[in-house]
Structure formats: structure tokens, C-alpha cells
N, C-alpha and C positions, 0 to 999 in steps of 0.2 A: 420511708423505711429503707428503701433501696439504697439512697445516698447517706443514709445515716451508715449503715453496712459497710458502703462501698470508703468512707471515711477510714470506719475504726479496722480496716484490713486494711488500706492506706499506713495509717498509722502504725500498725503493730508490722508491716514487713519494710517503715523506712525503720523503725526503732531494732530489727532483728538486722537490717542491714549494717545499722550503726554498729549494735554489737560486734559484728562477725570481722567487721575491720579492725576492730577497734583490739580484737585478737588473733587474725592471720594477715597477713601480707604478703602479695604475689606480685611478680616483677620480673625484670630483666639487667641483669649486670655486666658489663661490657668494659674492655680495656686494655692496654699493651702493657708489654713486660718493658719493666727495666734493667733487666741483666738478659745478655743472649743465651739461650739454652745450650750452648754447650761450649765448650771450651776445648778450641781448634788449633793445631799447629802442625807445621812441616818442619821434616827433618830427609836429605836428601832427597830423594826421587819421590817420595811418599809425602803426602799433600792433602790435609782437611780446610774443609770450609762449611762456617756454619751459614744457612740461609734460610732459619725459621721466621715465618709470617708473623710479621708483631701485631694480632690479633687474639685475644682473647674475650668470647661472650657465651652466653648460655641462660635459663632462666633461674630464677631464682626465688625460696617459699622461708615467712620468721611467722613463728609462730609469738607472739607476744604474751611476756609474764609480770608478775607485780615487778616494783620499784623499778622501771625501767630498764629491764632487762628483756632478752629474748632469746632465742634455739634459732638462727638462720642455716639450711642447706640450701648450695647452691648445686650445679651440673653443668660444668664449665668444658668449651672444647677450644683447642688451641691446635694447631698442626704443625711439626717439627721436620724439617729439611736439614741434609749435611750432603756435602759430596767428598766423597774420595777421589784420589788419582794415586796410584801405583803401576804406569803400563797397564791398565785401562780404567776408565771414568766410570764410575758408578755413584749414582747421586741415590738417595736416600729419601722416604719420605716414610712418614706413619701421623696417625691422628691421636688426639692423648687426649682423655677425658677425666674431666678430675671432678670429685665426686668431696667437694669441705664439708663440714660439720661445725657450728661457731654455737661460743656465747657472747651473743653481743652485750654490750651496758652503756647505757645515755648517761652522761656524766650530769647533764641538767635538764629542763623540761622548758617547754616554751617553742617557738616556731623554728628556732636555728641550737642545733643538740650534739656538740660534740662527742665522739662515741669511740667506745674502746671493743677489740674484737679477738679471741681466742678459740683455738678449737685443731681440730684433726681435718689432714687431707687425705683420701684415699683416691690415688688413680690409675689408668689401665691403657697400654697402648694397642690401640688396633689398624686394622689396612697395614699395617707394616710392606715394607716391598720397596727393594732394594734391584738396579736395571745395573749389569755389569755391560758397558759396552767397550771393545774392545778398541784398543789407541793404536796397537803396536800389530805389526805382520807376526810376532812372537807363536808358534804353535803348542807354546802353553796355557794361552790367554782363551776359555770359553767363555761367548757370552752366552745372557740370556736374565733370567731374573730368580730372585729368592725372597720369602718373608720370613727367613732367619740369619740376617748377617752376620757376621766374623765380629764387629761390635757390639753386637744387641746382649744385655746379662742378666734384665729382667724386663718383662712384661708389666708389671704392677708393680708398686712402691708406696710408705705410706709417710707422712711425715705430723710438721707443727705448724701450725699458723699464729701468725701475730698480726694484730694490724690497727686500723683508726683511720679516723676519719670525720667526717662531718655531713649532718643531712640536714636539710629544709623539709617541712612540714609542711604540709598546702592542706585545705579542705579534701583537694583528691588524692593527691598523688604526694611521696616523701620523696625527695631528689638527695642523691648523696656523693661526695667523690671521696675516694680511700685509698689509703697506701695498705697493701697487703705483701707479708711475708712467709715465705714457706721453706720449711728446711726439708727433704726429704731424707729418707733414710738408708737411701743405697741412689745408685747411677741406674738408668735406665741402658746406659750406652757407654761400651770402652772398649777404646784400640787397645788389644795386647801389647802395644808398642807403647804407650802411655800419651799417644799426640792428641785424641781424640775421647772428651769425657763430656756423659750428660753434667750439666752443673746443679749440683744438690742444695743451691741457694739460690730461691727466685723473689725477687722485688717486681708487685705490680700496682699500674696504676686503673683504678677500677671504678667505673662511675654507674649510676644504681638508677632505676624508677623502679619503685613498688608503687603497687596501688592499695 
């Protein structure tokens, strides 16, 4: 009696497990950009430079729907560096989390499923902090630090995404690599001189384990 029990609750939590994959998937998406985040240039004594980490990961939840479609959000964090120089060096850093909303759709079915991907990005810059140190004997130059620089024009920004890609299917695990595009809808960052802009068009390349 005991092992007949121990069977049929065997049974009904591998068949409830089956289900629940079978409609959520949980994971981690990881990847570098292919355009650099901001668009840097000198014009006499006044001098940017960009130096953001080409790292982007974070985890990742699709909930799964008929005809091979799905709802994937990811929570992606990336960190963006730039430095100035005008008579004194002030390098820049802040962490920026980007928070997508997608529809995805499998164009066919079977172990290898090329896949199309649309949807909204919402993100938000935080730690901002910007180190003014001083270059010059100048007694106008104070250093010291600030988390609102002379560039910064919004904290949040929302945009589009586009993308595709392809994922393998495994008994455990779906493996996938993606080109992702986002268009945002304002600059996060810009010199009033115009040398120094966040770039409102990112290309990534981004590879996936859900489980």
C-alpha cells in the first residue's frame, strides 16, 4: 500500500513538474553590446571618452502561450563609464538596469526553433557619481564629487526592442543566442557642447539558458 502511494505522488508531482515547464521558464541571459554606449568626441582643450564594460547579464522569466508564442521579461544590468577632461579629469560612472518586456514567437517547432522577438524596454540609472579631480594649479578648478553632472538629462528612458534569434531545446535546459535591438527614446547623457551623447541605438549580442 505504502509503495503503491509512494508511486502515484511520484507520478502526479513528475507529471505537475512536466506541466509547469512546459509553461514557465526561468534563466539567465548574458551578453555584450555591439555599439558603444555613448558617442565621444574632442573639440580643443575639452575631451570625452567612452569606457563602458562590454558586459551585459541579468536573469531572466517567459511565461509560455499557445502556437509557440510567449511573454519574456528580463532585469538586465550593464555599467556605463565616460571620462572628461576640461582642466580637470572627471571620470564618470553609473549602473543602468533595464527592465524589457517581449513577445517572443518560434517560427517552427522541433529541437533547433528560430525565433522572433518584440516588445518594450524600461530602464533606470543608479550610483551615478561623477570624481572631479583637479589637473591644473587653476583657483577656479574645486574638486570633490557629485551624483548629478553637467551631462546627466534623464535618469529613466523607455524605448523598442527588436530582435531574433535561435534556441536549442534539450530535455533540461533551452540554449539560445540573439541579436537584440533597442531604440530608446531620449539620451540618458549630453554635453551642452554637443561632444558627448548617450547613443539612443543599442545592438546586443545575448546568449540565454532557461530552464
Amino acid at each position: 500500500m505504502v509503495a503503491q502511494l509512494t508511486v502515484r505522488w511520484t507520478t502526479l508531482f513528475l507529471a505537475a513538474a512536466t506541466a509547469y515547464a512546459e509553461i514557465l521558464s526561468f534563466g539567465l541571459k548574458a551578453g555584450t553590446p555591439a555599439t558603444d554606449a555613448f558617442h565621444a568626441a574632442s573639440r580643443g582643450d575639452l575631451r570625452y571618452f567612452s569606457r563602458t564594460k562590454p558586459v551585459t547579464a541579468g536573469p531572466a522569466l517567459e511565461v509560455h502561450l499557445p502556437h509557440r508564442t510567449g511573454i519574456e521579461v528580463n532585469l538586465l544590468y550593464r555599467r556605463l563609464n565616460y571620462d572628461g577632461f576640461l582642466g580637470a579629469f572627471y571620470p564618470t560612472r553609473a549602473s543602468q538596469w533595464e527592465f524589457p518586456i517581449l513577445l517572443t514567437h518560434r517560427l517552427t517547432g522541433g529541437p533547433v526553433r528560430p525565433y522572433l522577438a518584440a516588445g518594450l524596454s524600461f530602464d533606470r540609472l543608479s550610483g551615478i557619481k561623477q570624481v572631479i579631480n583637479c589637473a591644473t594649479l587653476s583657483s577656479s578648478c574645486r574638486g570633490g564629487e557629485t551624483d548629478t553632472p553637467a551631462e546627466l538629462r534623464k535618469r529613466s528612458t523607455a524605448g523598442l526592442i527588436l530582435g531574433g534569434g535561435l534556441e536549442l531545446k534539450t530535455p533540461v535546459v533551452r540554449v539560445s543566442a540573439e541579436l537584440r535591438y533597442t531604440r530608446r527614446g531620449s539620451a540618458h547623457f549630453q554635453d551642452p557642447g554637443g561632444l558627448l551623447r548617450s547613443n539612443q541605438n543599442q545592438v546586443e549580442l545575448l546568449a540565454g539558458i532557461m530552464f
